[in-house]
N, C-alpha and C positions, 0 to 999 in steps of 0.2 A: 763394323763388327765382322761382315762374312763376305768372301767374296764373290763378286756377281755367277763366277762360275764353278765356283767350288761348291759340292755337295754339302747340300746340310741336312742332316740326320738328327730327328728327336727320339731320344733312348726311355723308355720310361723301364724301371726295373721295380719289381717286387718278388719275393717268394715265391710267387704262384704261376707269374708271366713276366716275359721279356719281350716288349715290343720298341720295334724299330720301324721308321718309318723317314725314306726317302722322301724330302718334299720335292724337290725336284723335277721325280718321273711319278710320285705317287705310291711306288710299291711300298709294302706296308709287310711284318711278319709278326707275328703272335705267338711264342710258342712258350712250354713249360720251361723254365732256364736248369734242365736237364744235361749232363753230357755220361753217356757210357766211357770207360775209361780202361784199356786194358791194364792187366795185374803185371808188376814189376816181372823181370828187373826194365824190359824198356815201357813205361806206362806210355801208351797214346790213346787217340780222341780215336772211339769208335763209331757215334752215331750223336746226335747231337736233337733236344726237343723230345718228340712223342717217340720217336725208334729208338733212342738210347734204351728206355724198357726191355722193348724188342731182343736189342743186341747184347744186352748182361744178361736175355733169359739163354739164350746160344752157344755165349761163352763165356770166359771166366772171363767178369768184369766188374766193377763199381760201376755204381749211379751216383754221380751228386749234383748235389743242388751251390754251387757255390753262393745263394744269396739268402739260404735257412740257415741262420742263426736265433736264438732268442733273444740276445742281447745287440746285436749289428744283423745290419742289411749286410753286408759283406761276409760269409766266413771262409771263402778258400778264395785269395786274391788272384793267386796263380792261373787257377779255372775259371774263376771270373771272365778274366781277360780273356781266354783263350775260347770260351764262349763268346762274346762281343768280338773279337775279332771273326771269328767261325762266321756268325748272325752277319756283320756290316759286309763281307763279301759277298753274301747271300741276296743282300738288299741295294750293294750298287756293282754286282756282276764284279767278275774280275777280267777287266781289260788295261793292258799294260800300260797305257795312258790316259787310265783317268786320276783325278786329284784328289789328294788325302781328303775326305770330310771333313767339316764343321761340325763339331757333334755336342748335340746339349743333351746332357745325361739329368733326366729327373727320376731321384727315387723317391720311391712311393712310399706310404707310411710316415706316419707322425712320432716319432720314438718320445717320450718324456724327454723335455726340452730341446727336441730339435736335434737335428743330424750334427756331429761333432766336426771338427776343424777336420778329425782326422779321417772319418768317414765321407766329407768334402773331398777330400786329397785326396783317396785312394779312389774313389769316383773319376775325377780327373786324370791320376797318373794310367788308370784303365784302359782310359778311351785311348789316351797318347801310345800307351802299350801294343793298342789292339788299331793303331794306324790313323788317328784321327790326327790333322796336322792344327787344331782349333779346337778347344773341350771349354764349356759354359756349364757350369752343373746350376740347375734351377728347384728349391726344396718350394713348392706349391701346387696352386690348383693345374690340373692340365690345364698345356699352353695349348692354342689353337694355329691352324698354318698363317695367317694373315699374323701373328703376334709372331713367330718364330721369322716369316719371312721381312717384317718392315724392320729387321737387323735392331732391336731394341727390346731390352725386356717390359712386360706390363708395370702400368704405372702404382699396381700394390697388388698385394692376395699371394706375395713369397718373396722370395731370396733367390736374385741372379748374382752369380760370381765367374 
């Protein structure tokens, strides 16, 4: 499934928090999945997490939460990604030679019946969006580093794809 020296990254997303977490080297990020955004016509990332706040009190900006919706974990695909991409530099440094992650994306939350084929996808096409050269989306209990590193998902308690 992964390889012996490619990074592997477990994403766990909800609402409220985005964490990511290097097995690797360890490091680990937590933060509210936040990004400030400047106002048209060129919109960019201006603070990302707890300072996005900060930085729309300063200047003209939007806050969003790309993963509050009431009906889907996903509602601004765009920002999504560009959060997860922002966060996985964050967590494996940016040096010009290191290797795309393996990245398994678990989101959090039980929706009535289960995350959809399309909410699956869009999980996926994210991580690949945001640099991941490997995306495994797993809907269950959190995995632990010995499940994520013996390269096989648990034998029940969810859904690896």
């Amino acid at each position: 499934m992964f390889s012996a020296f490619q990074p592997i990254v477990y994403v766990q997303i909800s609402p409220e928090r985005l964490t990511l977490r290097n097995l690797k080297t360890g490091e680990s990020i937590a933060e509210v999945p936040e990004l400030a955004i400047s106002a048209p016509p060129k919109p960019k990332i201006l603070a990302v997490g707890p300072q996005a706040r900060v930085a729309a009190a300063s200047q003209p900006a939007e806050v969003v939460n790309p993963f509050a919706h009431p009906r889907s974990l996903v509602s601004d695909f765009t920002v999504a990604e560009q959060l997860l991409k922002h966060q996985l530099r964050k967590v494996l440094g940016n040096s010009l030679l290191s290797l795309s992650p393996c990245v398994v994306v678990h989101p959090l939350g039980s929706p009535a019946g289960g995350f959809t084929q399309v909410e699956r996808r869009a999980f996926r096409e994210m991580a690949l969006g945001a640099g991941a050269s490997e995306v495994h989306v797993w809907t269950g209990r959190p995995l632990t580093d010995q499940e994520l590193l013996s390269r096989r998902p648990p034998p029940s308690g969810g859904e690896w794809e």
